[in-house]
PyMOL Python script that loads the backbone (N, CA, C, O; Angstrom):
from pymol import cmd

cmd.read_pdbstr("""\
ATOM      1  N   UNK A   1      82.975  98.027 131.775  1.00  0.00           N
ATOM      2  CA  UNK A   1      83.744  98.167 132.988  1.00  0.00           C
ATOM      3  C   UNK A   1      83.210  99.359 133.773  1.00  0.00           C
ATOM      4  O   UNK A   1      82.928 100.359 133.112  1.00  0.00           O
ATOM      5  N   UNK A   2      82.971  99.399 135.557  1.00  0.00           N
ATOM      6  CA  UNK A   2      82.772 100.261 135.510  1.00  0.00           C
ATOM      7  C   UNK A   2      83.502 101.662 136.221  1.00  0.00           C
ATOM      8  O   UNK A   2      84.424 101.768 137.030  1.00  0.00           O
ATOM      9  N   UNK A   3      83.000 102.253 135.814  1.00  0.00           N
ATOM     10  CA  UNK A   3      83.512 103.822 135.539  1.00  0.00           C
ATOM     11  C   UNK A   3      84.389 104.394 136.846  1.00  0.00           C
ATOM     12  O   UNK A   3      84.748 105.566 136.734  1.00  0.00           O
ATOM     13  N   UNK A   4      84.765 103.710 138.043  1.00  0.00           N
ATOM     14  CA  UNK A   4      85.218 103.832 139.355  1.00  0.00           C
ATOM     15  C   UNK A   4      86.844 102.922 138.498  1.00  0.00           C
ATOM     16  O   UNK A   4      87.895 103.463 138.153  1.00  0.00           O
ATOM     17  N   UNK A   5      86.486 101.591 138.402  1.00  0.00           N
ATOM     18  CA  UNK A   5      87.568 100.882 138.473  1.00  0.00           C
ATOM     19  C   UNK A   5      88.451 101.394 136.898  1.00  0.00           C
ATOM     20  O   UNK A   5      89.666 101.224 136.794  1.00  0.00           O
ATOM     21  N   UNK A   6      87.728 101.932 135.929  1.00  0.00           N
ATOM     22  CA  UNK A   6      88.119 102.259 134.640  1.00  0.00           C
ATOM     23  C   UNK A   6      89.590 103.584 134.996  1.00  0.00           C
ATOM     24  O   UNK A   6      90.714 103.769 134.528  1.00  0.00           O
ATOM     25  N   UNK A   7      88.717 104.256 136.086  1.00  0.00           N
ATOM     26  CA  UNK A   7      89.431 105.499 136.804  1.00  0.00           C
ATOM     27  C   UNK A   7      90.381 104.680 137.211  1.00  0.00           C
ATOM     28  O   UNK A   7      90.994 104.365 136.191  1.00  0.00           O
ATOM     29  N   UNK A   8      90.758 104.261 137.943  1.00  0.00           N
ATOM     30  CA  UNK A   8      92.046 103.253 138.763  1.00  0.00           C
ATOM     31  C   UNK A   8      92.974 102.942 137.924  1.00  0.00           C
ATOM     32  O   UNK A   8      94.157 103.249 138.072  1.00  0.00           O
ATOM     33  N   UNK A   9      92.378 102.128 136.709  1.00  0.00           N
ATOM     34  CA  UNK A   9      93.342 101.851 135.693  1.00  0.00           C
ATOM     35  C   UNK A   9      93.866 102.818 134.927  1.00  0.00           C
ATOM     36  O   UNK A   9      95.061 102.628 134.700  1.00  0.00           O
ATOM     37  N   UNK A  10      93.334 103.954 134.362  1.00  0.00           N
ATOM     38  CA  UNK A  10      94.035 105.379 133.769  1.00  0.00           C
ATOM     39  C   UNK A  10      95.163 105.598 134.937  1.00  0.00           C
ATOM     40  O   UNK A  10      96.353 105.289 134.877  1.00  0.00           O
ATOM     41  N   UNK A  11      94.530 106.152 135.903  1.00  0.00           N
ATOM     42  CA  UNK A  11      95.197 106.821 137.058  1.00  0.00           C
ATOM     43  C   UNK A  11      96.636 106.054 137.342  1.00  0.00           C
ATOM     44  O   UNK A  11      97.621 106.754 137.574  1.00  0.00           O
ATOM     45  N   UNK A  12      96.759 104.535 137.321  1.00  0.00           N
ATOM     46  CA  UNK A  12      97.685 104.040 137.948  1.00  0.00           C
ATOM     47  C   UNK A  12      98.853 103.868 136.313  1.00  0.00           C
ATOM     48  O   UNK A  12     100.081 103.807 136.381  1.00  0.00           O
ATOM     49  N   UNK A  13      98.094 103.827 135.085  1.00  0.00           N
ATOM     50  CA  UNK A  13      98.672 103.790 133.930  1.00  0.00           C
ATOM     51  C   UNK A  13      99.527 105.290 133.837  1.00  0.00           C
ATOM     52  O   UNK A  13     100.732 105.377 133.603  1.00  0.00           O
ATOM     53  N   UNK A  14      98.774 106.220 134.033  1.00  0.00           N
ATOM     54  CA  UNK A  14      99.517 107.799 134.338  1.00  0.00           C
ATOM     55  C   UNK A  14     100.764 107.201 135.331  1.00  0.00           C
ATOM     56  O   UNK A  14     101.803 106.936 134.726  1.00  0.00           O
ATOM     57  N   UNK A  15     100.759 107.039 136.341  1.00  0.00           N
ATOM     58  CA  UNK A  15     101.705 107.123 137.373  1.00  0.00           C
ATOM     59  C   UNK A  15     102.867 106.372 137.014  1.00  0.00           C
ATOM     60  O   UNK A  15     104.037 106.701 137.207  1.00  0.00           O
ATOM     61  N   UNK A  16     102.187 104.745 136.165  1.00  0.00           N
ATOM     62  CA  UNK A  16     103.450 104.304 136.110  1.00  0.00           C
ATOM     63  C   UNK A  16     104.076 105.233 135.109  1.00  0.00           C
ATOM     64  O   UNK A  16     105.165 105.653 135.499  1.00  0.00           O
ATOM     65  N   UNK A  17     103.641 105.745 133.743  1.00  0.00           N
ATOM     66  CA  UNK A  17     104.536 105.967 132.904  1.00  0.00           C
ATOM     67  C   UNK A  17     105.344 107.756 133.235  1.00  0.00           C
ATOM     68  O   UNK A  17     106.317 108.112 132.571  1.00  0.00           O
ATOM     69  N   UNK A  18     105.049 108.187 133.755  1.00  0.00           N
ATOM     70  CA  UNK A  18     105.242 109.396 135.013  1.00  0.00           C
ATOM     71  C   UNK A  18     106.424 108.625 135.562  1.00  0.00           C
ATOM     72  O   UNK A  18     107.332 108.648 134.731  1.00  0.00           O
ATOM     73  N   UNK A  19     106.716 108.024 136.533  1.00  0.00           N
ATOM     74  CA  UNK A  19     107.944 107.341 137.110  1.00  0.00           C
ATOM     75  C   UNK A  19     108.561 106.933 136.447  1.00  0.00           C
ATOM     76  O   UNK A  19     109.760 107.175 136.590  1.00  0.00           O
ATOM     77  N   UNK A  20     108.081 105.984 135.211  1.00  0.00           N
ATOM     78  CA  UNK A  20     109.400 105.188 134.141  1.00  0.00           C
ATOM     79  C   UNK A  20     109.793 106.560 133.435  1.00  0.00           C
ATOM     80  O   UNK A  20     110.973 106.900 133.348  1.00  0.00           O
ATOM     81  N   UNK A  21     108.896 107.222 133.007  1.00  0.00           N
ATOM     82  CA  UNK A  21     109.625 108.412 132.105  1.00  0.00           C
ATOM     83  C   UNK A  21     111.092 109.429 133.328  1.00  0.00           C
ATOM     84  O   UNK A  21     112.115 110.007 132.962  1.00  0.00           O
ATOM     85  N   UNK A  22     110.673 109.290 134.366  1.00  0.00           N
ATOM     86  CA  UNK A  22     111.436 110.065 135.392  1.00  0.00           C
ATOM     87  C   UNK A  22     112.568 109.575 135.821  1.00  0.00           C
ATOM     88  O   UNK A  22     113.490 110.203 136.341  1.00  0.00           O
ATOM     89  N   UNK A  23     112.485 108.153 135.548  1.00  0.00           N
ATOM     90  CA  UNK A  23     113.911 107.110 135.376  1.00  0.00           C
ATOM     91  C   UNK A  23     114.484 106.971 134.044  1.00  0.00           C
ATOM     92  O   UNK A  23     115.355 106.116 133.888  1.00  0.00           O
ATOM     93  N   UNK A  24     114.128 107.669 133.094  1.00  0.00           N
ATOM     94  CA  UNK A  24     114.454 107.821 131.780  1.00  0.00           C
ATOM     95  C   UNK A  24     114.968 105.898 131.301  1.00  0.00           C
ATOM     96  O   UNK A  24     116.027 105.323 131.049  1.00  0.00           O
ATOM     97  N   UNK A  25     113.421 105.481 131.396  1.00  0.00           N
ATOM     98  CA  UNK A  25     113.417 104.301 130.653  1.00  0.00           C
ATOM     99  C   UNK A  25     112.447 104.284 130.071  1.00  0.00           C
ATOM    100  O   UNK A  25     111.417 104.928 130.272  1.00  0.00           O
ATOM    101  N   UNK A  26     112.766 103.291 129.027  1.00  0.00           N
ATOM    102  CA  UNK A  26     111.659 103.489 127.511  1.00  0.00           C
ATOM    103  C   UNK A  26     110.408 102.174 128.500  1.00  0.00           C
ATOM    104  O   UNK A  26     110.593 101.839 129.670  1.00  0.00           O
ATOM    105  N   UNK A  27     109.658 101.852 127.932  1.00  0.00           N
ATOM    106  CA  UNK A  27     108.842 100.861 127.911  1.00  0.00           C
ATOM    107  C   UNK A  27     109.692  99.506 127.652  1.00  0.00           C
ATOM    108  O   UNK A  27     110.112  98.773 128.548  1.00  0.00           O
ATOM    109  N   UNK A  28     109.822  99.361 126.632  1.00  0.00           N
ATOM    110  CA  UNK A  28     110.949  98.251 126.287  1.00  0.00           C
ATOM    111  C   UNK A  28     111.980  97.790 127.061  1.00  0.00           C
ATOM    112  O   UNK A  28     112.087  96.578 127.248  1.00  0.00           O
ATOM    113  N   UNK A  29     113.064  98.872 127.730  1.00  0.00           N
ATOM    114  CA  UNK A  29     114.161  98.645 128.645  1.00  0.00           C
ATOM    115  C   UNK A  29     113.230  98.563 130.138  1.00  0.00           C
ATOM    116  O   UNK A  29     113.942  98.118 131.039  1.00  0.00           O
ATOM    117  N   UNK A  30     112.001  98.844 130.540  1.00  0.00           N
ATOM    118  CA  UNK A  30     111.242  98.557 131.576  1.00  0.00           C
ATOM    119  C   UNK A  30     110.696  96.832 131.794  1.00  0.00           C
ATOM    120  O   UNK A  30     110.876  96.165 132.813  1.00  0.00           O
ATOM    121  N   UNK A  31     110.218  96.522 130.927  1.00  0.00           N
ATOM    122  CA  UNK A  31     109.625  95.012 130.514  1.00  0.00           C
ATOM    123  C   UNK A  31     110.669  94.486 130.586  1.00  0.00           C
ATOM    124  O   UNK A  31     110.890  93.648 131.460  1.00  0.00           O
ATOM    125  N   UNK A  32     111.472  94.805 129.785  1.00  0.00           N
ATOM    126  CA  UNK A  32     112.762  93.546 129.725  1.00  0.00           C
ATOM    127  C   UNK A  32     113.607  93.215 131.234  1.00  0.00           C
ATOM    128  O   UNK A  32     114.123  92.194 131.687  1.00  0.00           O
ATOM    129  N   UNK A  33     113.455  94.663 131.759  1.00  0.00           N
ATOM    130  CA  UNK A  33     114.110  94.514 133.294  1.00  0.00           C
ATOM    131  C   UNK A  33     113.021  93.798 134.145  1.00  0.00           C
ATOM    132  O   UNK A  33     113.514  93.084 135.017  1.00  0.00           O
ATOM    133  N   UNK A  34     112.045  93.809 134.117  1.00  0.00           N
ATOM    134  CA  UNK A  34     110.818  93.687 134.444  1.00  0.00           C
ATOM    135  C   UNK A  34     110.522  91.959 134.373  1.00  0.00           C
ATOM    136  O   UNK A  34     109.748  91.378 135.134  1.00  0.00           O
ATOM    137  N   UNK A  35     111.108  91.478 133.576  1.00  0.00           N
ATOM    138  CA  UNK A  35     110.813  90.201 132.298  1.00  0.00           C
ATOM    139  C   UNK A  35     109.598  90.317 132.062  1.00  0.00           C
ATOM    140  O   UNK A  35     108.978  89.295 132.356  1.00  0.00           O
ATOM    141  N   UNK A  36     108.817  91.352 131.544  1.00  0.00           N
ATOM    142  CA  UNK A  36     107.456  91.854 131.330  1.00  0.00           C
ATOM    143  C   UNK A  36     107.530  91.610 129.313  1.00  0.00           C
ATOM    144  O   UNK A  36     108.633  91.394 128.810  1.00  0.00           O
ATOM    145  N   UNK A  37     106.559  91.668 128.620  1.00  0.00           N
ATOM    146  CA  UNK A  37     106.342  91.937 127.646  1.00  0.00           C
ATOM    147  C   UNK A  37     106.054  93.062 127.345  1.00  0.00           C
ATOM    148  O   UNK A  37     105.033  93.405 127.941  1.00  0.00           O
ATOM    149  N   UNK A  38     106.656  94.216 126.375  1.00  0.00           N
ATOM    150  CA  UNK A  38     106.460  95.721 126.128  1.00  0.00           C
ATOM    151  C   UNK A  38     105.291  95.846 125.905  1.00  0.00           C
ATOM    152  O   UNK A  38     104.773  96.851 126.392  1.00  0.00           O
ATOM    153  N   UNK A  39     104.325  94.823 125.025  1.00  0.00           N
ATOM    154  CA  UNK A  39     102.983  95.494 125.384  1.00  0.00           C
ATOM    155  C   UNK A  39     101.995  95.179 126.414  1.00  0.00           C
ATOM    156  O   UNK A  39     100.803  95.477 126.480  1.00  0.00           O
ATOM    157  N   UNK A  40     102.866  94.405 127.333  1.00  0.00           N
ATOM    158  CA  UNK A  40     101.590  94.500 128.446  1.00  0.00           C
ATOM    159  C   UNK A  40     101.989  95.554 129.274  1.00  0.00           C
ATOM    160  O   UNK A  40     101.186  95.824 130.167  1.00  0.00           O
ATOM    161  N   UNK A  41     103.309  96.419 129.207  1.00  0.00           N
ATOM    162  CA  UNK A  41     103.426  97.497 130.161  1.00  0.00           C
ATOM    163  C   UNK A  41     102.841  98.813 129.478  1.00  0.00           C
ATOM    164  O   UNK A  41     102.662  99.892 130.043  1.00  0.00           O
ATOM    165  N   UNK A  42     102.512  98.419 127.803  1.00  0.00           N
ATOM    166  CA  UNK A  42     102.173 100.124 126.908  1.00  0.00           C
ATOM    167  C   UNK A  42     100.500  99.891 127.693  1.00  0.00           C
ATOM    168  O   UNK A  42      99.910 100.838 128.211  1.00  0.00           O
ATOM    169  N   UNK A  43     100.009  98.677 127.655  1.00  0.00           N
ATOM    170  CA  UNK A  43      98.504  97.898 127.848  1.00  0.00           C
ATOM    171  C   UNK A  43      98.202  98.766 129.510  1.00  0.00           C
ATOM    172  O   UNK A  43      97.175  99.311 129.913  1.00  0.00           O
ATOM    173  N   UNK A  44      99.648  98.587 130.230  1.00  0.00           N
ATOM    174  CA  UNK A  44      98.976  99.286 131.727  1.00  0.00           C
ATOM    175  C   UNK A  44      99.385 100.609 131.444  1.00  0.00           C
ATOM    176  O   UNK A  44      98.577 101.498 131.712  1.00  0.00           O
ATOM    177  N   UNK A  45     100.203 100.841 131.079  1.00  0.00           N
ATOM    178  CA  UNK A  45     100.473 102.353 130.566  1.00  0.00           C
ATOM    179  C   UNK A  45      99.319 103.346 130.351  1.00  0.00           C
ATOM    180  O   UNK A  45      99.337 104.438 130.917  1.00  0.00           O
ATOM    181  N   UNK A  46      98.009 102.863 129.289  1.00  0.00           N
ATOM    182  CA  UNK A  46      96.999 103.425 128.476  1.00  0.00           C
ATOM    183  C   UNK A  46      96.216 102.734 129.510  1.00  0.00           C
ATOM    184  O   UNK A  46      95.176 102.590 128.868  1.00  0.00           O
ATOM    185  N   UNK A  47      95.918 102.076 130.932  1.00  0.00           N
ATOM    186  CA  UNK A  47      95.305 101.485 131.449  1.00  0.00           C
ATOM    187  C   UNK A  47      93.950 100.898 130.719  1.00  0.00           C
ATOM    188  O   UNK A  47      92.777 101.262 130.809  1.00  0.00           O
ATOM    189  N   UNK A  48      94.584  99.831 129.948  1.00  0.00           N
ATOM    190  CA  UNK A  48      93.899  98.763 129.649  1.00  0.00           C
ATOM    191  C   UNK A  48      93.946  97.444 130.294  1.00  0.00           C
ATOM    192  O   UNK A  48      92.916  96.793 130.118  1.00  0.00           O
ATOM    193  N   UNK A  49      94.880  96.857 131.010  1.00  0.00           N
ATOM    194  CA  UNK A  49      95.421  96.134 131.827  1.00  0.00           C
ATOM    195  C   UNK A  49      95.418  96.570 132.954  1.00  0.00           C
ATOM    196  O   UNK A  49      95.528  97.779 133.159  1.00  0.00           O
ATOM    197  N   UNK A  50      95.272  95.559 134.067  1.00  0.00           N
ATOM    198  CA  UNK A  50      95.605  95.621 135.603  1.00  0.00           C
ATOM    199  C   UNK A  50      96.490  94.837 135.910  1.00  0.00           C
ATOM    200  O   UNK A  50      96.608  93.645 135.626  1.00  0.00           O
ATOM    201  N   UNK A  51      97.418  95.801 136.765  1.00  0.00           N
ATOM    202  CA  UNK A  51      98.654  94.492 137.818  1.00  0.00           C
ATOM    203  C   UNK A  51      98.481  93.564 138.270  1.00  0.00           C
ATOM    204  O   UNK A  51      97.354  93.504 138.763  1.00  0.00           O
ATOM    205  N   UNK A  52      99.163  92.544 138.405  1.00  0.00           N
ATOM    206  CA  UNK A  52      98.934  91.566 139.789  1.00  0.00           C
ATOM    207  C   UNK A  52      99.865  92.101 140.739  1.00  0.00           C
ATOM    208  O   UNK A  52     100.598  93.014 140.359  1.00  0.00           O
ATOM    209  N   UNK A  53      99.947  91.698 141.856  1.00  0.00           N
ATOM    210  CA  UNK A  53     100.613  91.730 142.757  1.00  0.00           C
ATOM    211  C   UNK A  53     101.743  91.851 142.419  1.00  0.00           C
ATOM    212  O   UNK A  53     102.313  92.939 142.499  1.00  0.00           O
ATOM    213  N   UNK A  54     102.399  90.627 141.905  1.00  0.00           N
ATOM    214  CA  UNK A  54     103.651  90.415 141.381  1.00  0.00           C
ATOM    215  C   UNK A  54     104.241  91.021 140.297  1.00  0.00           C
ATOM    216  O   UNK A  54     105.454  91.099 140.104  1.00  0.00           O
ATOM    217  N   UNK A  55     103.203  91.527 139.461  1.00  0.00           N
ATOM    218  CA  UNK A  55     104.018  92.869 137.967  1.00  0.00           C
ATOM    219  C   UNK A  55     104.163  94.006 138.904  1.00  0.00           C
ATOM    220  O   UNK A  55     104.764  94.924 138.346  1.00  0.00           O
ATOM    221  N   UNK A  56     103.780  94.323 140.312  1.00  0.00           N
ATOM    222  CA  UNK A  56     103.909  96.022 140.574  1.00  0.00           C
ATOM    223  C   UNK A  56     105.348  95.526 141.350  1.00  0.00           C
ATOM    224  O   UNK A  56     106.399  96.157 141.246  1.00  0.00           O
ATOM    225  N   UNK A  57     105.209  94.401 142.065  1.00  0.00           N
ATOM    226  CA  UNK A  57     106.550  93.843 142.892  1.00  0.00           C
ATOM    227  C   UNK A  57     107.674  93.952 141.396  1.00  0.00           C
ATOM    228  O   UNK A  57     108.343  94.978 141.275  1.00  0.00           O
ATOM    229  N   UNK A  58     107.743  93.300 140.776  1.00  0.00           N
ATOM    230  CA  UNK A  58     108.482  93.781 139.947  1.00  0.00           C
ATOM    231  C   UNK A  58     108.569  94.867 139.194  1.00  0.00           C
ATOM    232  O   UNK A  58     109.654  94.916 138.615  1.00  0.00           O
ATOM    233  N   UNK A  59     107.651  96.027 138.899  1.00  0.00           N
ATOM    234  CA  UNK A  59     107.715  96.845 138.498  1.00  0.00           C
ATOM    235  C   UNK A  59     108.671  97.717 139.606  1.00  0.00           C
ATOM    236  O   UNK A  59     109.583  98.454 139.233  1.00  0.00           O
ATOM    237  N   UNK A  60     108.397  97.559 140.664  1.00  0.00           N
ATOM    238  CA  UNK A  60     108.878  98.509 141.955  1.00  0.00           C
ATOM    239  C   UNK A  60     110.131  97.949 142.260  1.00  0.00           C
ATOM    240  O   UNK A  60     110.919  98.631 142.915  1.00  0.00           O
ATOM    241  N   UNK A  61     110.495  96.625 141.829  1.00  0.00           N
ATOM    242  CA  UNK A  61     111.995  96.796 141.957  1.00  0.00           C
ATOM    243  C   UNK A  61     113.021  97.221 141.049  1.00  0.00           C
ATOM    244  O   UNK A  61     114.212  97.528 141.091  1.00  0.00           O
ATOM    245  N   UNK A  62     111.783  97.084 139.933  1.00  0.00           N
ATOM    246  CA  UNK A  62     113.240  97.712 138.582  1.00  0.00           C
ATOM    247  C   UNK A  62     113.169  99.465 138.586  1.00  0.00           C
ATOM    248  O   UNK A  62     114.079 100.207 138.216  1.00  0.00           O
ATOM    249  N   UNK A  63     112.211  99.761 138.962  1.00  0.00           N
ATOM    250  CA  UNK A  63     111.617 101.422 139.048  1.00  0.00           C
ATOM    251  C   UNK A  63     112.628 101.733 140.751  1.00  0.00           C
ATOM    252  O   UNK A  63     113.040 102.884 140.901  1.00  0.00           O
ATOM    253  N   UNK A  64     112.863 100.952 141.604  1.00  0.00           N
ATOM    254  CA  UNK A  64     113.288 101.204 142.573  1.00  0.00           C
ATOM    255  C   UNK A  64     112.712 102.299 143.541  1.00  0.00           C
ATOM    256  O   UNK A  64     113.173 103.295 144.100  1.00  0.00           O
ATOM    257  N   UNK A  65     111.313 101.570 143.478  1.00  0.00           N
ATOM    258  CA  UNK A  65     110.065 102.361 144.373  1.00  0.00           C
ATOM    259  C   UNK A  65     109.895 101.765 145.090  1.00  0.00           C
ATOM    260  O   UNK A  65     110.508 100.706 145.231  1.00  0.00           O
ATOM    261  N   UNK A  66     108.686 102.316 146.116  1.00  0.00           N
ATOM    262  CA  UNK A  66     107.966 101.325 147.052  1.00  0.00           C
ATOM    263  C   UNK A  66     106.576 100.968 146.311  1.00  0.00           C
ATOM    264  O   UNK A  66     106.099 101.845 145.592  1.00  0.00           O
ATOM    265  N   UNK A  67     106.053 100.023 146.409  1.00  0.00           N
ATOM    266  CA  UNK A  67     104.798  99.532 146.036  1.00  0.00           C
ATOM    267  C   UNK A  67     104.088 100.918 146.087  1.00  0.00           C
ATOM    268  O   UNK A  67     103.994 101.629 145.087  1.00  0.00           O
ATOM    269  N   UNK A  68     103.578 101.272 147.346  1.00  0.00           N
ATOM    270  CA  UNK A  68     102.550 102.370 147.616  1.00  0.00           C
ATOM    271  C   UNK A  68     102.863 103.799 146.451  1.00  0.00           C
ATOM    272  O   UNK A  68     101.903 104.357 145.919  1.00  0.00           O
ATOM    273  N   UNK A  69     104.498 104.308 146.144  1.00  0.00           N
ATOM    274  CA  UNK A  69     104.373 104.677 145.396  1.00  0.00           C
ATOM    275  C   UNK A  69     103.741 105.061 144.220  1.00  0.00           C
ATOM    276  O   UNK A  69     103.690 106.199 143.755  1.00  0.00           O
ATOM    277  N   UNK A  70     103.230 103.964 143.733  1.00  0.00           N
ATOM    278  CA  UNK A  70     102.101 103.567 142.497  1.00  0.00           C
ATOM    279  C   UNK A  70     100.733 104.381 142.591  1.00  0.00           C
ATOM    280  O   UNK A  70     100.032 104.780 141.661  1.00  0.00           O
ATOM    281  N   UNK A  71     100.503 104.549 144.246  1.00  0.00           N
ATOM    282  CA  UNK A  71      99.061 104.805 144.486  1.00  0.00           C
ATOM    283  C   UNK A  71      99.362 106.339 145.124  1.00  0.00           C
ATOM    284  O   UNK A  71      98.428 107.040 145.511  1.00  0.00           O
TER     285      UNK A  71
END
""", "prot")
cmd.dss("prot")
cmd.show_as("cartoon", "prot")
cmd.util.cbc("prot")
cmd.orient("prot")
């Protein structure tokens, strides 16, 4: 992978778990609000995974952010 987009995925894995920790929700109570699976949010968490559109849309409504937030 390379080393630009590898950055993106850490960076945005920091932020989310930075905001869920600041809403004092676990991973688990995030996904489930989310209807996410806990390890695909630990997976973007450790940015091993990338969003679609639609996991940050739902991430941002259970986090009660704006999309751009993220970035």
């Amino acid at each position: 992978m390379d080393l630009d987009i590898k950055n993106i995925h850490l960076n945005f894995g920091k932020k989310l778990r930075g905001i869920r920790i600041s809403k004092n929700l676990t991973q688990q109570q995030l996904a489930f609000e989310a209807g996410l699976n806990k390890n695909y949010v630990s997976m973007l968490e450790i940015g091993q995974n990338s969003p679609t559109l639609t996991v940050l849309y739902k991430l941002s409504l259970v986090l009660d952010i704006d999309i751009k937030d993220f970035f």
